[in-house]
C-alpha atoms as one frame of an Amber mdcrd trajectory, in Angstrom:
protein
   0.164 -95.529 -10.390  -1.996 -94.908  -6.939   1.101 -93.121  -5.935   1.719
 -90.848  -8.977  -2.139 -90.207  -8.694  -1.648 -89.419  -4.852   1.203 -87.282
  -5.921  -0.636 -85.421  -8.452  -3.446 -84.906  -5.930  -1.126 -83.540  -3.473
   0.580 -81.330  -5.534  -2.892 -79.652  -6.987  -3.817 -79.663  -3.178  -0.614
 -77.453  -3.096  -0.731 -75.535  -6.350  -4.590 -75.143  -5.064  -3.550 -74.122
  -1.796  -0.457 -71.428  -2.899  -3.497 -70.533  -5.684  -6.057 -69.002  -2.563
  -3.136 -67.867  -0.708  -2.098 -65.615  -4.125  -6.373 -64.805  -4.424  -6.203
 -63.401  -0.956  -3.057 -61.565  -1.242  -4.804 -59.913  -4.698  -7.923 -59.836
  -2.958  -5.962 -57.979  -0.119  -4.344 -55.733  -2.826  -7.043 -54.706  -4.866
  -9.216 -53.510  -1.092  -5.704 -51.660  -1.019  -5.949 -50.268  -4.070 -10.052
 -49.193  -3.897  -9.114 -47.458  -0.781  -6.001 -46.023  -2.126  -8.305 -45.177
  -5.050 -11.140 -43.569  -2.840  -8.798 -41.355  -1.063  -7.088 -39.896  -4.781
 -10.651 -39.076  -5.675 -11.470 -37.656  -2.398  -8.465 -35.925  -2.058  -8.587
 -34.935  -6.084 -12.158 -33.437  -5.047 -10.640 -31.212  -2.356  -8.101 -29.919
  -4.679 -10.503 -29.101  -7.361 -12.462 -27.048  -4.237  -9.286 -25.406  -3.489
  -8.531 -24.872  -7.248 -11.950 -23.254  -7.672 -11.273 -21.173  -4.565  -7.806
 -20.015  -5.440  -9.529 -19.028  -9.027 -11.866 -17.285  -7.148  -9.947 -15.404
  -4.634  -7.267 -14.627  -7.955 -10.106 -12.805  -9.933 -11.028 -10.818  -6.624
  -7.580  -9.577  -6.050  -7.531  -8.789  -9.659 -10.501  -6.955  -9.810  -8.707
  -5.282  -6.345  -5.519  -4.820  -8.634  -7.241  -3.065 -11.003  -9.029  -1.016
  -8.783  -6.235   0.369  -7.342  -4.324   0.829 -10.589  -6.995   3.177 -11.735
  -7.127   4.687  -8.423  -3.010   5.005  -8.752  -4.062   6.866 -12.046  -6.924
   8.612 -10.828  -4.640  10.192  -7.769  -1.540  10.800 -10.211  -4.185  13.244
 -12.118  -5.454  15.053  -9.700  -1.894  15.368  -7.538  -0.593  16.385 -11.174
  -3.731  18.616 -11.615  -3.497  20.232  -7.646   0.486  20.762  -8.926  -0.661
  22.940 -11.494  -2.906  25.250  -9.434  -0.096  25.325  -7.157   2.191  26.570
  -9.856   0.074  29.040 -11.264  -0.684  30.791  -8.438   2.641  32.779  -8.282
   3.399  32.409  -4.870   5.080  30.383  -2.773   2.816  27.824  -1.221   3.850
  26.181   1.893   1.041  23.703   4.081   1.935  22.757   7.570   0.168  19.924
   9.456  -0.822  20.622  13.297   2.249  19.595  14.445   3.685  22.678  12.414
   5.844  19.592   9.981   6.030  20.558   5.840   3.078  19.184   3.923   2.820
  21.082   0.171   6.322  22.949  -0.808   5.579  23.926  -4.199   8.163  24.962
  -6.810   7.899  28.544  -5.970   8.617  27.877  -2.082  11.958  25.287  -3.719
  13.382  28.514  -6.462  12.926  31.184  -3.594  14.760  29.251  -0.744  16.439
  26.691  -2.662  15.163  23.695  -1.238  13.647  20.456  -2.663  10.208  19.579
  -1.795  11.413  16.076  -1.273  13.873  17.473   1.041  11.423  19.602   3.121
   8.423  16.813   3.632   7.510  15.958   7.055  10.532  18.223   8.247   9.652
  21.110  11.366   8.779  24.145   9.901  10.578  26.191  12.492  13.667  23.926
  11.912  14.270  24.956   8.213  17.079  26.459   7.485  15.927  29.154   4.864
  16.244  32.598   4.087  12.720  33.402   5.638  12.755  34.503   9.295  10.254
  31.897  10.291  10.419  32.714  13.487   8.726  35.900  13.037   5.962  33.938
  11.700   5.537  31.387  14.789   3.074  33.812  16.425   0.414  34.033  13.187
   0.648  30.624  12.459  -0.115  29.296  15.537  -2.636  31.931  15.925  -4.628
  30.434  12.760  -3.913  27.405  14.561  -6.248  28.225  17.228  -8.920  29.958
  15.511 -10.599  28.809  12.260 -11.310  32.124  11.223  -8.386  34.167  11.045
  -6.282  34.503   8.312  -3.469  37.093   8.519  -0.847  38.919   6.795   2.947
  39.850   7.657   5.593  41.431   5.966   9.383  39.951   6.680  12.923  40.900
   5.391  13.530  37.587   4.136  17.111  36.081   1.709  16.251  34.441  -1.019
  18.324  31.093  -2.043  21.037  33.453  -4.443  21.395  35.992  -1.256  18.964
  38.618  -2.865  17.299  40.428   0.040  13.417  40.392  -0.142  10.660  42.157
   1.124   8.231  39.091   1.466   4.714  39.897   2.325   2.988  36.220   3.534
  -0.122  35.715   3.976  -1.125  32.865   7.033  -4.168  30.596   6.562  -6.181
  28.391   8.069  -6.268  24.633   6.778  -9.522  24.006   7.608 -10.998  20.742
   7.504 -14.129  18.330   8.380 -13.906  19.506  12.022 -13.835  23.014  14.221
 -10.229  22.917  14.529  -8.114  23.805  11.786  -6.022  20.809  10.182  -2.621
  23.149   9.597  -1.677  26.516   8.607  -1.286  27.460   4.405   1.592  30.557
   3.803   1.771  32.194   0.630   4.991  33.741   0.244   5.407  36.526  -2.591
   8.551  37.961  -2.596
């Protein structure tokens, strides 16, 4: 019975021993799993920062959305409104930039000589081929060009768009803007 006793006593020194070994090994774990822990909260807390940020920087660009939307709306009125003048004038309103390239064709400018303003923007004036001697115009326009001031007028045998000849008389503006030098040349054509 001494040995069952010393067998019983080795065997809890063994059950005892396998039993610290498995409290280390969940001691071990659970350090693991506070650290693992720590670093889902920490991380958790940065991605509630970036959450707040990204809500943040989402109501700004929506603000910035709606901004320009009404802008959109705001310049759709007035481009609808300056369409309007442009049509009830009763000439044919052509704009040039300095480099002498189609700004404003109205719908005047498109039934005389048959073109589209969407065809005509940003084109070379002097390159359009249109019933309307534009050469004969070069000298006036870049006259107003140069100075501010003048405005003339010129009468030209012109063709409109259904071969109908035209005696147009056009009248050559200055586009004058913040500066001394004028920002392009405005023609209105009545034919």
């Amino acid at each position: 019975s001494q040995r069952e006793l010393e067998a019983a006593y080795e065997e809890l020194q063994s059950i005892n021993e396998e039993l610290e070994t498995t409290n280390e090994e969940l001691q071990s774990t659970n350090e693991e799993l506070e650290t693992t822990n720590e670093e889902l909260h920490s991380t958790n807390e940065e991605l509630e920062t970036m959450n707040e940020e990204l809500q943040s920087t989402n109501e700004e660009l929506e603000t910035t959305n709606n901004e320009l939307r009404q802008r959109s709306i705001e310049l759709d009125d007035v481009n609808a409104f300056l369409e309007s003048i442009l049509g009830s004038l009763g000439s044919g309103v052509i704009v040039l930039s300095r480099q002498l390239t189609v700004r404003v064709w109205n719908k005047i400018s498109e039934e005389l000589w048959g073109l589209r303003a969407d065809e005509v923007a940003g084109q070379q004036f002097f390159g359009l081929d249109i019933g309307l001697p534009v050469d004969e115009l070069s000298q006036p326009i870049r006259s107003a060009l140069t100075n501010p001031d003048g405005s003339s007028e010129v009468q030209v045998a012109a063709v409109n768009r259904r071969g109908r000849a035209l005696e147009c008389n056009v009248r050559i503006s200055p586009l004058k803007g913040d500066g001394q030098a004028a920002d392009g040349v405005i023609l209105l054509v009545d034919g």
